[in-house]
N, C-alpha and C positions, 0 to 999 in steps of 0.2 A: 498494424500492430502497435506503434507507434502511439495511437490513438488510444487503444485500448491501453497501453503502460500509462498511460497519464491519467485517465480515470480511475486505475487500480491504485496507483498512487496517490492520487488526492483522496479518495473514501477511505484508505489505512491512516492517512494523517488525520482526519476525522475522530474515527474509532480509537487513535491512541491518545489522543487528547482527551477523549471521552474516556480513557482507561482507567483516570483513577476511581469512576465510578463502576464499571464495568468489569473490565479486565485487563491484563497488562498484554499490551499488542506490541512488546517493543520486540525486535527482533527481525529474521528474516523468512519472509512467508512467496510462494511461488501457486502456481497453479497442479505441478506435478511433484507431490511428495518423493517421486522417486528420480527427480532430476535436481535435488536440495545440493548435491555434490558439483553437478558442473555449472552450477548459476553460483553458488556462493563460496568465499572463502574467508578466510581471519587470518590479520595481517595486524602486528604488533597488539593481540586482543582487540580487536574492531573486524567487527562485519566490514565484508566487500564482496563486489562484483568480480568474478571471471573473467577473464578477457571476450570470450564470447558465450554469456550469460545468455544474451538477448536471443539466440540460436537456440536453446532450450527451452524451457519454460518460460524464461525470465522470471521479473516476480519484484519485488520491494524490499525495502529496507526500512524497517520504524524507528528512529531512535527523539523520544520525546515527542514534538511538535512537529518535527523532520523526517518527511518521508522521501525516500533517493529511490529512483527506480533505474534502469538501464538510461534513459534518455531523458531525465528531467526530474528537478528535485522541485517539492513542495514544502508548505509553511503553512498550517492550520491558520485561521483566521476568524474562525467564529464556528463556536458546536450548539446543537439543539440535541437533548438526547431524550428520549419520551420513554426511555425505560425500555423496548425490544428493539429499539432503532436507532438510530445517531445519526441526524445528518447534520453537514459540515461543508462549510464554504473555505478553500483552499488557496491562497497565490502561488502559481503553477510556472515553475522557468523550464524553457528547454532550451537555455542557454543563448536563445534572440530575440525571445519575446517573454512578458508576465501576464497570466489572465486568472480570472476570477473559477474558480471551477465549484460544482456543487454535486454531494454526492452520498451517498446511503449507505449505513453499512448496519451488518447486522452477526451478532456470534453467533454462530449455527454450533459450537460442539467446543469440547476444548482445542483448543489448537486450531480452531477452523473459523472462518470467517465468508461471509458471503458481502461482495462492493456491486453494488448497483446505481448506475448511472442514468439520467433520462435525457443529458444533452451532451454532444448533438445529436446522439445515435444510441436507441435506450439499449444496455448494457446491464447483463447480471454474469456476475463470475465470482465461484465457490475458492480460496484458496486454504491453505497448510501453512502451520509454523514448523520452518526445517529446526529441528536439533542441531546448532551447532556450538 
């Protein structure tokens, strides 16, 4: 899972940098629209994590350049965006290491986003913007 939070996170950090042309991706987005309540909360007006986020859906946090996921935050670092695509090269900490990540994303609808990965292990996953 682990794996897969890092690639979801690096392709949101992508796509929001990509947002002033596209759409605004900032917020908090998950895989299961109907688990937006026990992955996220608002704490002095700021998005956060749950305590045990990662037990549900999980899911990301966009704000700007900055994408936080349950286990490691990201830093956009260079977008190509061809108009239905946006890929994006990311520096990726999970808090003992930094690496380079690279990642695809695409709006499938409002609110809706599809992150697809092809390393190390190709990866496509649809997610939602929780209302919060």
């Amino acid at each position: 899972m682990r794996t897969f939070n890092r690639s979801v996170l690096s392709v949101l950090l992508v796509t929001l940098s990509a947002s002033t042309q596209a759409a605004d991706l900032n917020g908090a987005w998950t895989i299961d629209a109907s688990a937006c309540g026990d992955v996220f909360t608002k704490e002095n007006n700021r998005l956060a994590f749950k305590p045990d986020a990662d037990l549900h859906a999980g899911g990301i946090i966009v704000q700007g350049r900055q994408i936080t996921g349950t286990f490691e935050k990201c830093t956009v670092k260079s977008i190509h965006d061809d108009g239905s695509n946006v890929r994006m090269i990311a520096a990726c900490s999970d808090g003992v290491a930094i690496s380079d990540v690279e990642f695809d994303v695409k709006i499938s609808g409002e609110n809706k986003i599809t992150l697809s990965s092809k390393q190390p292990v190709p990866v496509e996953m649809p997610y939602v913007r929780c209302s919060m």
